[in-house]
Structures are given as structure tokens and as C-alpha cells.
C-alpha positions in Angstrom: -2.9 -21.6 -16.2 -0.9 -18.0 -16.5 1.7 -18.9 -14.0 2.4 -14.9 -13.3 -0.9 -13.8 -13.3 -1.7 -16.5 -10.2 1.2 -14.6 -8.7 -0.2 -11.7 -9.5 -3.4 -12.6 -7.6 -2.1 -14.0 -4.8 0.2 -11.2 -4.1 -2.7 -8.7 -4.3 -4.8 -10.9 -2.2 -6.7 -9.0 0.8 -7.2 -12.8 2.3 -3.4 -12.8 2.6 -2.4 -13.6 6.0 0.4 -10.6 6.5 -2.1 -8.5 9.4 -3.6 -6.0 6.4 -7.2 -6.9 7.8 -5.8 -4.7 11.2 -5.2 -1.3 9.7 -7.9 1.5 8.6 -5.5 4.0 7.0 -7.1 6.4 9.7 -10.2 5.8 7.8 -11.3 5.1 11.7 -10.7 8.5 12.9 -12.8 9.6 9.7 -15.7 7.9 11.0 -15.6 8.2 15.1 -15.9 12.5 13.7 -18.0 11.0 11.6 -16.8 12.8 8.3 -17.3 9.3 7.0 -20.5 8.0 7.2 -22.7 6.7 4.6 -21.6 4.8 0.8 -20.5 8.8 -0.3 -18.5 9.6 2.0 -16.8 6.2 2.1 -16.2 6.3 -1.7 -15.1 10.0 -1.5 -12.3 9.1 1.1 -11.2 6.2 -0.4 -10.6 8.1 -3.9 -9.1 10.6 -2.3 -6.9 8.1 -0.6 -5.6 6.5 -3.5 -5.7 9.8 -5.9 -4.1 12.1 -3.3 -1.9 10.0 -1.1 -1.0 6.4 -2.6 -0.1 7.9 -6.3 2.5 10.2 -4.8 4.0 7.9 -2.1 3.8 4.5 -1.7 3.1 3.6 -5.9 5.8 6.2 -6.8 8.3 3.7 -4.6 7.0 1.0 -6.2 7.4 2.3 -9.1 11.5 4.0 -8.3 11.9 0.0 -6.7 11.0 -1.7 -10.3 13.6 0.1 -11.7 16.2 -0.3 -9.2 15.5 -4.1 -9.6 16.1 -4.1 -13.1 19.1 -2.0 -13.0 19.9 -4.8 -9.9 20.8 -1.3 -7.7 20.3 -2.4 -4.4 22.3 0.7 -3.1 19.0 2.5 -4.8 16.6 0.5 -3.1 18.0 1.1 0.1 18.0 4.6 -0.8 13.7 4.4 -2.1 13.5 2.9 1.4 14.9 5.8 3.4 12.9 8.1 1.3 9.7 6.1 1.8 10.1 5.9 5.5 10.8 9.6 5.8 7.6 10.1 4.1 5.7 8.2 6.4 5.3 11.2 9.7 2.4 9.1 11.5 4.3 6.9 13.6 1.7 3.6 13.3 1.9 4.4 9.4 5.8 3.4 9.5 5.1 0.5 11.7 2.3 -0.7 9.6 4.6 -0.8 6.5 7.5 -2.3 8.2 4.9 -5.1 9.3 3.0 -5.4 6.3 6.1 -5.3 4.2 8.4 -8.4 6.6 5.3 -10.5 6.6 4.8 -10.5 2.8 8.4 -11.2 2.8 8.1 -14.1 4.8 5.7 -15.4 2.9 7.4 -15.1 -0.6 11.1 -14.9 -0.1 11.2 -18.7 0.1 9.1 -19.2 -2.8 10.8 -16.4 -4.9 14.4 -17.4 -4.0 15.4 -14.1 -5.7 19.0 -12.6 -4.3 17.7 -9.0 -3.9 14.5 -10.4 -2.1 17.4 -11.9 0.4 19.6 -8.7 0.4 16.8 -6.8 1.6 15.0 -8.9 3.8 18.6 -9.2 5.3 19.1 -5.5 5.9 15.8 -5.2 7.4 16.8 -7.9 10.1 20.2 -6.0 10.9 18.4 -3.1 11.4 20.3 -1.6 8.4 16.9 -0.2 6.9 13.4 0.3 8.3 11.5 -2.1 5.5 8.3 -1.0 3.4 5.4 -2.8 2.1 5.7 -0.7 -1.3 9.2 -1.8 -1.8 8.8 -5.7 -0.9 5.8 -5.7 -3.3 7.7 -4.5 -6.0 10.3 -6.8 -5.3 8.4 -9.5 -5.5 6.3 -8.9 -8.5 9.5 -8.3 -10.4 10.6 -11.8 -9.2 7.4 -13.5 -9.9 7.6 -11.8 -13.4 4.5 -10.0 -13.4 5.2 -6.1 -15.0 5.4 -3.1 -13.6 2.0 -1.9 -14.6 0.0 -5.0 -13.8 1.8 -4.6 -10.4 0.8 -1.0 -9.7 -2.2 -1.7 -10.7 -2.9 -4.9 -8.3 -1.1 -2.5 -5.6 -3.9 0.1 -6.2 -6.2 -2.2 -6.1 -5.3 -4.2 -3.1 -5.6 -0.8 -1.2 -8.3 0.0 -2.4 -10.1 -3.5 -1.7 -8.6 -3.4 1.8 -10.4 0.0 2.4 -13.5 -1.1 0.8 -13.2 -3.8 3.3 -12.4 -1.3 6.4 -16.0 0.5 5.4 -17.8 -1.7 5.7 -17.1 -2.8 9.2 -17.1 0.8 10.5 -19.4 3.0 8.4 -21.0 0.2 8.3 -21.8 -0.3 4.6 -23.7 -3.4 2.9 -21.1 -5.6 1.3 -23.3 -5.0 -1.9 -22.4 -1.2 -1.4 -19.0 -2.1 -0.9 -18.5 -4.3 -4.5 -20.4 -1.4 -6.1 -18.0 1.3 -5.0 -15.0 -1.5 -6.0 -16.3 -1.3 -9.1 -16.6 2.0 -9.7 -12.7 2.7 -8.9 -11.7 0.2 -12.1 -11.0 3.7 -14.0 -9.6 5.6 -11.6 -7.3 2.5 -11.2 -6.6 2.7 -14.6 -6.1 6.1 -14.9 -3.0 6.3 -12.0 -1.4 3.7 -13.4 -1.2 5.5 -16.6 -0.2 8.5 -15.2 2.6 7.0 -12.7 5.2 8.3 -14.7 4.4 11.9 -15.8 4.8 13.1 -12.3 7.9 15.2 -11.7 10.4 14.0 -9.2 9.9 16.7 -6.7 6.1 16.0 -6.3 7.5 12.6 -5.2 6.2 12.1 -1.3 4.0 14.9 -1.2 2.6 15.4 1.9 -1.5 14.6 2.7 -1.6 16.6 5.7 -5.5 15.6 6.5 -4.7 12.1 6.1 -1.4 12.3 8.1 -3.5 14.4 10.9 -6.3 12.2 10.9 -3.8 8.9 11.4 -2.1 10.4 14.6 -5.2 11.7 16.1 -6.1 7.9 15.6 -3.0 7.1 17.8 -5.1 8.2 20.7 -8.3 7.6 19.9 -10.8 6.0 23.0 -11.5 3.5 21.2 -9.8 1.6 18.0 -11.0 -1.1 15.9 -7.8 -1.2 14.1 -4.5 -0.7 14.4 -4.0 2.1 12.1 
């Protein structure tokens, strides 16, 4: 048995028990106008979501935390995580990465027993930071030594299985439906990955303004499913 790519696939793991099951991305907003509501229009949002959100916020910090770890900057991760929550305008989209992102820590900073795992986990406790999934991701993937690509790429795909997921209880959508549009992201998966580093610094946090609308307006929805 490959020791790091069990890691791998338990760190990516949609079953895992850190609350991801409770938030829709705003997908539920996208639905209750219904903008999303059939397999296309689930597929379409959930691209988009990955192609025009994800690649230029939360993977980019993923990707500015690997290096920080291997430079052993924690002054720069703390830094990534400033930048990351700035990014982040939606108030439950903050909340749900500082949640996300202290229960995967809870999880794995005893079985890592890495000291920048600690640091940070620490600095979220004292307030001194806000915390990200993103960031605790990369942190520990690097400590469970799985690389940076095969990392991004499990992050990508842990979205996009969580979203997958999501559809299906709203639109609704057949679980079928759901494993064929899964399937049908493997390039697009592949291709972001690849392309994580040709995008210029300043593109870094771009803003999705739809997105970010559509998760506020969820904020004060009648009715909510999910958390986010």
C-alpha cells in the first residue's frame, strides 16, 4: 500500500467528517432562481465554479502555501492567509473556510505532528489569523508527503465532488447524472492543475462577482438547505 497516496485519499475524502456536506457554494441561491436546474446547468455552474473562482483563489493559496512550507516561511503563510481571507467578501464564505479549515486540522495535526501544522493551528486559536481550508490542506499534504500537484489536483476534485454532491440534493439530479458529470471534469481537472502556475500574480484573487452575489443573497434566503 502507497502510504501517501492513502493520505492523499483520505484528505480529499467528501465522507470526511469536517461539516463540508453543509455548504452549497451558493449553488442554492442558483437553484431557488432557478438558473440551476437540470444536469446542464448543474455541470455549467460547477465548471464555472472551479474554472472561474477556485483556480484564481483558493488553488492559487494552496499553491503560494506549498511553497512557503518548503521554504519553512511561516511569516508567508500568515501573510497567504490574510490575502485569502480578504478575498473571501461573502461573509458565510470566510466562516465556511475558517470551519472547514480548523476541523481538518483537528483531524490531522495529531496524526501529522508537523511543527508548521502546530504554528498555525496555534495562531488560529489566538486569534492571530482568521484560518483557511486552502491553506490547512496544503499544509497537510505537504506533511503527509503527497506533491503539490497531486494535491491541487485532489483539492479540485474534492470541490468538485462536494458540488456534484450539492446537485444532486437540490436540482435534484440522479446520482447516475451526478458520476457522469464527475467524470466529465477529469480534464478540466487536469488542465488547471497544469496551468496553476502561468497565472500572473496580479490575477491572484480575482474577484467572481456573480458567485460572490449569489452567496450573500443566500445569506438571506427564506429558506436554506445549507449553510453556504
Amino acid at each position: 500500500m502507497n502510504n501517501t497516496l492513502l493520505g492523499l485519499l483520505q484528505l480529499c475524502d467528501t465522507a470526511l467528517p469536517i461539516g463540508g456536506f453543509s455548504h452549497s457554494a451558493g449553488m442554492e441561491t442558483y437553484v431557488q432562481k432557478e438558473i440551476v436546474h437540470n444536469n446542464e446547468t448543474a455541470a455549467s455552474f460547477i465548471q464555472e465554479m472551479l474554472c472561474r473562482n477556485i483556480f484564481y483563489n483558493d488553488a492559487q493559496f494552496l499553491n503560494k502555501t506549498f511553497k512557503a512550507v518548503e521554504a519553512n516561511n511561516i511569516n508567508e503563510i500568515f501573510k497567504i492567509d490574510e490575502f485569502a481571507t480578504a478575498s473571501k467578501l461573502p461573509e458565510e464564505l470566510r466562516m465556511a473556510s475558517h470551519k472547514l479549515g480548523i476541523r481538518l486540522l483537528k483531524i490531522f495535526e495529531p496524526l501529522c505532528n508537523d511543527a508548521l501544522i502546530s504554528v498555525y493551528a496555534d495562531a488560529i486559536k489566538s486569534k492571530k489569523i482568521n484560518g483557511q481550508y486552502c491553506i490547512a490542506f496544503a499544509l497537510i499534504a505537504h506533511a503527509l508527503h503527497i506533491e503539490k500537484k497531486d494535491a491541487l489536483f485532489g483539492f479540485f476534485y474534492n470541490a468538485a465532488a462536494s458540488m456534484i454532491t450539492n446537485a444532486v440534493k437540490l436540482v435534484p439530479l440522479s446520482q447516475h447524472e451526478g458520476q457522469r458529470i464527475l467524470f466529465s471534469l477529469n480534464p478540466i481537472l487536469n488542465k488547471l492543475v497544469n496551468e496553476i502556475e502561468l497565472i500572473d500574480e496580479d490575477m491572484i484573487g480575482l474577484c467572481s462577482s456573480a458567485f460572490e452575489i449569489g452567496s450573500m443573497e443566500h445569506e438571506r434566503l427564506y429558506s436554506r438547505l445549507y449553510m453556504s
